[in-house]
C-alpha positions as CSV (number, residue, x, y, z in Angstrom):
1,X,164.4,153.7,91.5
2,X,163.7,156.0,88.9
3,X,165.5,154.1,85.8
4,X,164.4,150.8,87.0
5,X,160.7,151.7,86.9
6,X,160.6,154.3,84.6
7,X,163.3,154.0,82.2
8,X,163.7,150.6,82.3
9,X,160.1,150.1,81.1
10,X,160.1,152.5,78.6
11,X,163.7,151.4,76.8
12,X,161.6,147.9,76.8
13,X,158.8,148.7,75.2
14,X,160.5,151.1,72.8
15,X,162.6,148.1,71.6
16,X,159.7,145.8,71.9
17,X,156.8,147.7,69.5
18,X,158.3,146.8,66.5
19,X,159.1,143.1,67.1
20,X,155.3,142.5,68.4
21,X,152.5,141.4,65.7
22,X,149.6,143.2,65.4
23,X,147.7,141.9,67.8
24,X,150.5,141.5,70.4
25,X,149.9,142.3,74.2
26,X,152.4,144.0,76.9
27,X,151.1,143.4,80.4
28,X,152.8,145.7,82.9
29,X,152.5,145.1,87.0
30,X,151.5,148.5,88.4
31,X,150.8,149.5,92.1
32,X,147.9,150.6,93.9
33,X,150.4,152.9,95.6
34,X,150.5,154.9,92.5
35,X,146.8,156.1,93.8
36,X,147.1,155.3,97.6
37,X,150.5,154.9,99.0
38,X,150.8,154.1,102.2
39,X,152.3,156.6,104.6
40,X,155.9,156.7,105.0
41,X,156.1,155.3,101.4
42,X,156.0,158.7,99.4
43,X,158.6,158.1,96.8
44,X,157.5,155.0,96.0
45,X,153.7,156.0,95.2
46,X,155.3,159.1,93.4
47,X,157.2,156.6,90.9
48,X,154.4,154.4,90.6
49,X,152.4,157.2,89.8
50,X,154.5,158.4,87.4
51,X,155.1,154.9,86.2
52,X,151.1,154.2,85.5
53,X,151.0,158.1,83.7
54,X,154.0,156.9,81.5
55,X,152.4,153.8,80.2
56,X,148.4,155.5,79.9
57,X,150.9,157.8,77.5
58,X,152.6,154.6,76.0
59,X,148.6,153.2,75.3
60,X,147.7,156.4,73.0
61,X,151.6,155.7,71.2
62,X,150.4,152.7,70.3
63,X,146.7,153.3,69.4
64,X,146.8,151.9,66.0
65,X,149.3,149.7,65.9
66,X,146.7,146.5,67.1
67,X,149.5,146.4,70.1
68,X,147.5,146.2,73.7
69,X,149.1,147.9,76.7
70,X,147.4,147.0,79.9
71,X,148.8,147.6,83.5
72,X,147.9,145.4,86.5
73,X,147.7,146.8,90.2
74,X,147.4,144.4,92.5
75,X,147.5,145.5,95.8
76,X,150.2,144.9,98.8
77,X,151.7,141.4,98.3
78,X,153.4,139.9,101.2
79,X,157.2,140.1,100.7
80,X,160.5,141.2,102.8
81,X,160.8,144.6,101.6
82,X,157.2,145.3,102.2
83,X,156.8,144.6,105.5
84,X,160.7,146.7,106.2
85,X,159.1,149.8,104.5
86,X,156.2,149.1,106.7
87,X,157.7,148.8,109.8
88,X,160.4,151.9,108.8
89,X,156.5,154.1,108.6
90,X,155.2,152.2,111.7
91,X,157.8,153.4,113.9
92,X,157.1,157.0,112.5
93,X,153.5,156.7,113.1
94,X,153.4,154.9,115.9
95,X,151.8,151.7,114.3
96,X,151.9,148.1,115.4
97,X,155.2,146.9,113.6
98,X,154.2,144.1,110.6
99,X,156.3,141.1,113.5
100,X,153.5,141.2,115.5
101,X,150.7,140.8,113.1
102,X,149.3,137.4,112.3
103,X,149.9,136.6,108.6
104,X,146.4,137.0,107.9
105,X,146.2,140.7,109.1
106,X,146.4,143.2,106.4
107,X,149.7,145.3,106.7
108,X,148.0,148.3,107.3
109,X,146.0,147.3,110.2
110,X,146.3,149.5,113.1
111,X,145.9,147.4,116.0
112,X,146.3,149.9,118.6
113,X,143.0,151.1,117.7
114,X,141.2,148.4,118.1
C-alpha cells in the first residue's frame, strides 16, 4: 500500500516536473480518511495522511516553478472494496453490515441506533 500511494506518486511527479510548462497543473485524488478514517480502517487513513503531508511538501518543491499541485478529497465513493473494509469494521463494532443498507444510506450509518 505504501509504494502504490506514496512512492508511486512521488516517482511520478519527480519524472513529471520537468516535462510540465510553466503553468502546468497535477491534480492528485486524496481521501477524507487522511483526516477522518473510519474505524477499523487505520492503515489506510495513516497512508492517506501521509500521502496528503507528502504532496503539501511536494507544493513548497514546486513553489516557483508556475507548476500547480492540488489534491482532491472527496469523500466515501461507493465501490466493492469500500463497502468489504466496511463490513470487516462493522462486524468489530457491531455495526449494521453495508448488505443491508439501502443504496442511498451513507456507509457509516449506524442503524441500530436509530
Amino acid at each position: 500500500m505504501v509504494g502504490i500511494n506514496l512512492k508511486g506518486v512521488l516517482f511520478t511527479i519527480q519524472s513529471a516536473m520537468p516535462l510540465l510548462q510553466s503553468d502546468g497543473t497535477i491534480i492528485l485524488i486524496g481521501s477524507t480518511a487522511s483526516v477522518a478514517p473510519p474505524a477499523g480502517m487505520s492503515i489506510y487513513g495513516a497512508i492517506k495522511a501521509g500521502f496528503r503531508g507528502m504532496v503539501r511538501a511536494l507544493i513548497q518543491d514546486a513553489n516557483g516553478t508556475g507548476v500547480r499541485i492540488n489534491i482532491l478529497s472527496p469523500g466515501a465513493v461507493d465501490t466493492s472494496s469500500l463497502r468489504r473494509a466496511l463490513d470487516k469494521a462493522a462486524a468489530r463494532t457491531k455495526r449494521t453490515p453495508s448488505s443491508n443498507r439501502s443504496r442511498n444510506e451513507a456507509p457509516w450509518t449506524d442503524r441500530q441506533s436509530k
